[in-house]
C-alpha positions as CSV (number, residue, x, y, z in Angstrom):
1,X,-114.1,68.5,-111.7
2,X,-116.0,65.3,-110.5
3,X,-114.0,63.5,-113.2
4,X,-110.5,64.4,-112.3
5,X,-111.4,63.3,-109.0
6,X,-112.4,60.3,-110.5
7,X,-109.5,59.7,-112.0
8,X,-106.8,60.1,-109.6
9,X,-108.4,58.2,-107.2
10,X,-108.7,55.3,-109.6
11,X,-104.8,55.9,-110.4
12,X,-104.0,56.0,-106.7
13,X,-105.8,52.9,-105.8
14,X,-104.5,51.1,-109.2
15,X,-100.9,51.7,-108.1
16,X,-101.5,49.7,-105.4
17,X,-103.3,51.9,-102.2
18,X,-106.1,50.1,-100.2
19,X,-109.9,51.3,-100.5
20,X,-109.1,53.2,-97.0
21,X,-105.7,54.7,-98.0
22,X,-107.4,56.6,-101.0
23,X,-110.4,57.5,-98.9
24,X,-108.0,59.0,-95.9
25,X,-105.8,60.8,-98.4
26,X,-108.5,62.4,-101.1
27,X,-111.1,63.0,-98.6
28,X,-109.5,66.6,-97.0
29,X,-108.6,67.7,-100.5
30,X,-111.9,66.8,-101.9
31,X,-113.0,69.0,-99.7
32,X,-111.1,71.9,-100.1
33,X,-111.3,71.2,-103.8
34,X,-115.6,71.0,-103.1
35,X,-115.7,74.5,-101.6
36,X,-113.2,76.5,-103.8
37,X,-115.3,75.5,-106.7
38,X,-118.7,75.7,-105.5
39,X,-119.4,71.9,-105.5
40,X,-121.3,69.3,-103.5
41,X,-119.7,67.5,-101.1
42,X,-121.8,65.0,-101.7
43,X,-120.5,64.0,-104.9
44,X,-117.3,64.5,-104.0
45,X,-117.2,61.8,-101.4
46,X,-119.1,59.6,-104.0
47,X,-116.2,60.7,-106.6
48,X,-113.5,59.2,-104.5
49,X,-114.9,56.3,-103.3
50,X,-116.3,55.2,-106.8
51,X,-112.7,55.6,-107.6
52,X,-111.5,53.9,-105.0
53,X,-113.4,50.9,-105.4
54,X,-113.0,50.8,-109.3
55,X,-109.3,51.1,-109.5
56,X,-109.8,48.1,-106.2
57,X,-110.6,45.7,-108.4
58,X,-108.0,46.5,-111.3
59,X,-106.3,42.7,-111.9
60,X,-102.8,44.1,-110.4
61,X,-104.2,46.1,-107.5
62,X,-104.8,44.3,-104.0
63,X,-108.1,43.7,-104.5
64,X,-107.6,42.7,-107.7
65,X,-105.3,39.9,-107.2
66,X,-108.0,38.2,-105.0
67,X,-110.8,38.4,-107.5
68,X,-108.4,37.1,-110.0
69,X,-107.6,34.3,-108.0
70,X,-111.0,33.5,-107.1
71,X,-112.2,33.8,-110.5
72,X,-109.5,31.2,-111.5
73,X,-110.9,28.8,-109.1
74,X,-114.1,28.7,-109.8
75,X,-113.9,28.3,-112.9
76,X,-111.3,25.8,-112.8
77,X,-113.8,24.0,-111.1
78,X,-116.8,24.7,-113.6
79,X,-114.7,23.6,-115.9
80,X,-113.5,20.5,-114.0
81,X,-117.6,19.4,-113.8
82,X,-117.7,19.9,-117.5
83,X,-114.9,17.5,-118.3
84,X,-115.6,14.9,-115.8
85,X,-119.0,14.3,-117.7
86,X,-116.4,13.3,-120.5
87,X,-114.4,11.2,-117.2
88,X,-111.5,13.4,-118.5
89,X,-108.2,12.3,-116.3
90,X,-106.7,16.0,-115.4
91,X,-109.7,16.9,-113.3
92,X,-110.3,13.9,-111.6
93,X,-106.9,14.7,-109.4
């Protein structure tokens, strides 16, 4: 059961939900899910928000789109500190 939970909240937050929209929607119906089949709620509200933060930081999700573009500037300029030991003309602009 944990794992189902898992996986639709990484599906919900992959298609494009925030970290709080998953939370507000799965946590009632974690619940209800928790007590029907005799689980902790505990691990539950750890199932979602693992989920939630793991399908957060899939490259097309909103998250995502940030670390991407972080990513791509730091290393852009990692690699720019590389080249201009070599006084390579395209990062010296």
């Amino acid at each position: 059961m944990p794992f189902a939970l898992l996986t639709v909240a990484i599906i919900l937050s992959v298609m494009g939900a925030t970290y709080f929209t998953v939370i507000a929607f799965l946590a009632p119906i974690t619940i209800v899910i928790c007590e029907e089949s005799r689980m902790d709620k505990l691990t539950g509200a750890i199932v979602i928000n693992c989920g939630a933060i793991c399908g957060g930081n899939f490259p097309t999700s909103n998250f995502g789109v940030v670390f991407r573009g972080l990513a791509n500037i730091y290393d852009h300029i990692g690699i720019c500190r590389v080249r201009n030991t070599h006084r390579n003309r395209l990062c010296q602009s």
